[in-house]
C-alpha positions in Angstrom: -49.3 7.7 26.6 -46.9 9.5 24.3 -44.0 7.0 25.0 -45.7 3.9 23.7 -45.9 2.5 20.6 -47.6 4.7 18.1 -49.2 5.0 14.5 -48.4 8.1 12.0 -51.7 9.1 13.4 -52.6 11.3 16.7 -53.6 8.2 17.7 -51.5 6.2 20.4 -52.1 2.4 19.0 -52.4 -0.2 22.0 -50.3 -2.0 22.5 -50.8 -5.8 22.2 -49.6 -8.5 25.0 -46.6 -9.5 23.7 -45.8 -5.7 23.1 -46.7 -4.8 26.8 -44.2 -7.8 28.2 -41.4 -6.8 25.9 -41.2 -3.0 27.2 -42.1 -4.5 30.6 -39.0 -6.6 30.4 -36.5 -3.5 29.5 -38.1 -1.6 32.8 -37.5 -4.7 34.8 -33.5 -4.8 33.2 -33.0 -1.3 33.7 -34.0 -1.6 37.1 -32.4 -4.3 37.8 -28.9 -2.3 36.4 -29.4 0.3 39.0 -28.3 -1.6 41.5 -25.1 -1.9 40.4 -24.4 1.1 38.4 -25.4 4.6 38.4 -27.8 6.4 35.5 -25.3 8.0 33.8 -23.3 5.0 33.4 -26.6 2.9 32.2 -26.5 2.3 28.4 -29.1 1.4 26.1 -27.4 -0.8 24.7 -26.1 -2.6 27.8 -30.1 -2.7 28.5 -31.1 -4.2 25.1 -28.5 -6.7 25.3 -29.4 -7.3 28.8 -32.8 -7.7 28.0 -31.8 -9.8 24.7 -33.7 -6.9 22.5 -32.1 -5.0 19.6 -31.3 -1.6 20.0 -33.6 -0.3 18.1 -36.4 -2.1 20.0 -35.5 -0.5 22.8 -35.3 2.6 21.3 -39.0 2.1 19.8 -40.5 1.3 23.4 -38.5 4.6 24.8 -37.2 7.0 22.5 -34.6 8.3 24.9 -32.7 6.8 27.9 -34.6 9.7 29.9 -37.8 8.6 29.3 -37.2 4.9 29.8 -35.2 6.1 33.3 -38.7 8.3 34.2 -41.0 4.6 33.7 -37.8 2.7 35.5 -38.5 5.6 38.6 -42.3 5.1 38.0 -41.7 1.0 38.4 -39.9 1.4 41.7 -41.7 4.0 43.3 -44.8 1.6 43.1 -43.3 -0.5 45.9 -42.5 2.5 47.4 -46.2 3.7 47.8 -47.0 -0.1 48.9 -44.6 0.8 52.0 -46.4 4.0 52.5 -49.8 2.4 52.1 -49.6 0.8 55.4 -51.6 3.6 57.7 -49.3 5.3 59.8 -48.8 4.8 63.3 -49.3 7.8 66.1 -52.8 9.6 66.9 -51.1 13.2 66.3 -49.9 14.7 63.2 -46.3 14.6 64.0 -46.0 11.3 64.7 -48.2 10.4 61.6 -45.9 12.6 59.6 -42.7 11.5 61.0 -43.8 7.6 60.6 -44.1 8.3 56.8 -41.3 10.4 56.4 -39.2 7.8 58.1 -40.4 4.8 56.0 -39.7 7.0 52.6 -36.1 7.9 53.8 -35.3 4.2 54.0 -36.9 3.2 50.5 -33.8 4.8 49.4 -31.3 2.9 51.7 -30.1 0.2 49.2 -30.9 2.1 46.2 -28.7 5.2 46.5 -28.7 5.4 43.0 -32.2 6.7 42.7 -31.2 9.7 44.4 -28.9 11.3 41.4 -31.6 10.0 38.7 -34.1 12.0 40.2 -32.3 15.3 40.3 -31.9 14.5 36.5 -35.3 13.7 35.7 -36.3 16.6 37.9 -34.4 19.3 35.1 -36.1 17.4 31.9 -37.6 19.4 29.1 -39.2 16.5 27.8 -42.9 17.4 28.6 -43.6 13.3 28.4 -41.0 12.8 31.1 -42.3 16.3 33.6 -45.7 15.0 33.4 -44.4 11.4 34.8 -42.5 12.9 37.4 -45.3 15.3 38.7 -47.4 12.3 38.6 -45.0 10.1 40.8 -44.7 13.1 43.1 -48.4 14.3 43.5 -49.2 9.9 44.4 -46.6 10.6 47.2 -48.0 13.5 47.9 -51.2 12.2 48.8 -50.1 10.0 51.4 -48.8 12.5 53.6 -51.6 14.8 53.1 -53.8 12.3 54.6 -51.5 11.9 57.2 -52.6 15.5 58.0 -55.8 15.4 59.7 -57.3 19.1 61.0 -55.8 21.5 58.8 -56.2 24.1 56.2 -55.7 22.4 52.7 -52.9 25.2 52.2 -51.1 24.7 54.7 -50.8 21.0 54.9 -50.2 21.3 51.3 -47.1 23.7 52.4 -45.4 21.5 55.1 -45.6 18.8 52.7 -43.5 20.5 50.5 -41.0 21.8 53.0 -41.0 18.3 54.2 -40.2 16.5 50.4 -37.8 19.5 49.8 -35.5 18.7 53.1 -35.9 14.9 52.6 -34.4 15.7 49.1 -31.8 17.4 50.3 -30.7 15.5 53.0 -30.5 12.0 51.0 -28.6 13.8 48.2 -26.0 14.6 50.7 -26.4 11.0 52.4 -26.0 9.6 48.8 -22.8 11.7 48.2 -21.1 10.5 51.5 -21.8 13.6 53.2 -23.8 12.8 56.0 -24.5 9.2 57.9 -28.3 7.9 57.1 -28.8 8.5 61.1 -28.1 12.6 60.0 -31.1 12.2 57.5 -33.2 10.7 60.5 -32.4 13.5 62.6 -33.0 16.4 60.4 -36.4 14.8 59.0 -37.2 14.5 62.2 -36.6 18.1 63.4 -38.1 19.3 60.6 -41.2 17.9 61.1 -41.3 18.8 64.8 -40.3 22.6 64.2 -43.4 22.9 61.3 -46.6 21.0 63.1 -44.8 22.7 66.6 -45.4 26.1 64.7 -48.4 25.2 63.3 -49.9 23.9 66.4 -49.0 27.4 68.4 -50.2 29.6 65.3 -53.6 27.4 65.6 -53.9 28.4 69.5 -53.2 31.9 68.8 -55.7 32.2 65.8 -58.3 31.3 68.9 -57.3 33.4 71.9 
């Protein structure tokens, strides 16, 4: 991975277990910060001292502060995909679909903060930092594809994305103070019902 540790070769040099704690530990801090504060206002060096690490330690783990804030996404979304792990609950795809679309909404409930850092992330150049992010996504993405059952790959594929580009939305604005969390609910919800509805009519049309 091209944000580790690395020799002048092409070569990315493993690292060793003292290494592996030490970036570990400046996730964790970072982490840890955005509860409090949001990605803008996170320093590196309020992390280093934080994590009681020179700056330039830091810096060698995670040559930017958008590349660390990509790993410090990556480390919370993993017990994000433990909540989604847990099958979903309804025989039909709507309920499937809405059971995991309410659980991701309120991942985000006490970490607010997320919200904003993704929109960054989501703009990056960095190529190390797109590749992390379409990872993160494309794990999600699995887990409401299999909440699917029935249809073309396509098209489950397409009201996936309708689905992660409303939720997106709709928490920005809940993040901003624009809407209430129940707003979010509602709209997810509706969503959901108005693309499996469609889909469901399009499918008893295809066979008449």
């Amino acid at each position: 991975m091209l944000d580790e540790l690395t020799t002048t070769s092409a070569h990315v040099r493993p690292l060793s277990r003292t290494q592996t704690m030490r970036r570990q530990r400046i996730i964790d801090v970072a982490l840890s910060m955005l509860d409090t504060c949001s990605a803008d206002q996170l320093q590196m060096r309020d992390i280093s001292q934080a994590a009681d690490l020179a700056l330039a330690t830091v810096y060698r783990y995670f040559p930017s502060k958008e590349l660390l804030l990509a790993r410090v996404f990556e480390q919370w979304c993993e017990s994000y995909w433990t909540r989604l792990a847990r099958a979903a609950d309804g025989r039909a795809n709507i309920d499937r679909l809405a059971d995991l679309t309410s659980r991701s909404v309120e991942a985000y409930l006490s970490h607010p903060n997320m919200l904003v850092m993704i929109s960054e992330l989501q703009l990056s150049k960095d190529p190390v930092v797109t590749a992390v992010m379409e990872d993160i996504r494309a794990r999600a993405e699995r887990f409401f594809l299999a909440a699917l059952e029935g249809l073309d790959p396509i098209d489950a594929s397409g009201i996936v994305d309708v689905v992660f580009v409303v939720m997106g939305a709709k928490l920005t604005a809940w993040a901003r103070g624009a809407i209430a969390m129940g707003e979010v609910h509602r709209a997810m919800q509706t969503t959901i019902r108005l693309l499996l509805e469609y889909q469901d009519l399009s499918l008893i049309g295809a066979t008449e």
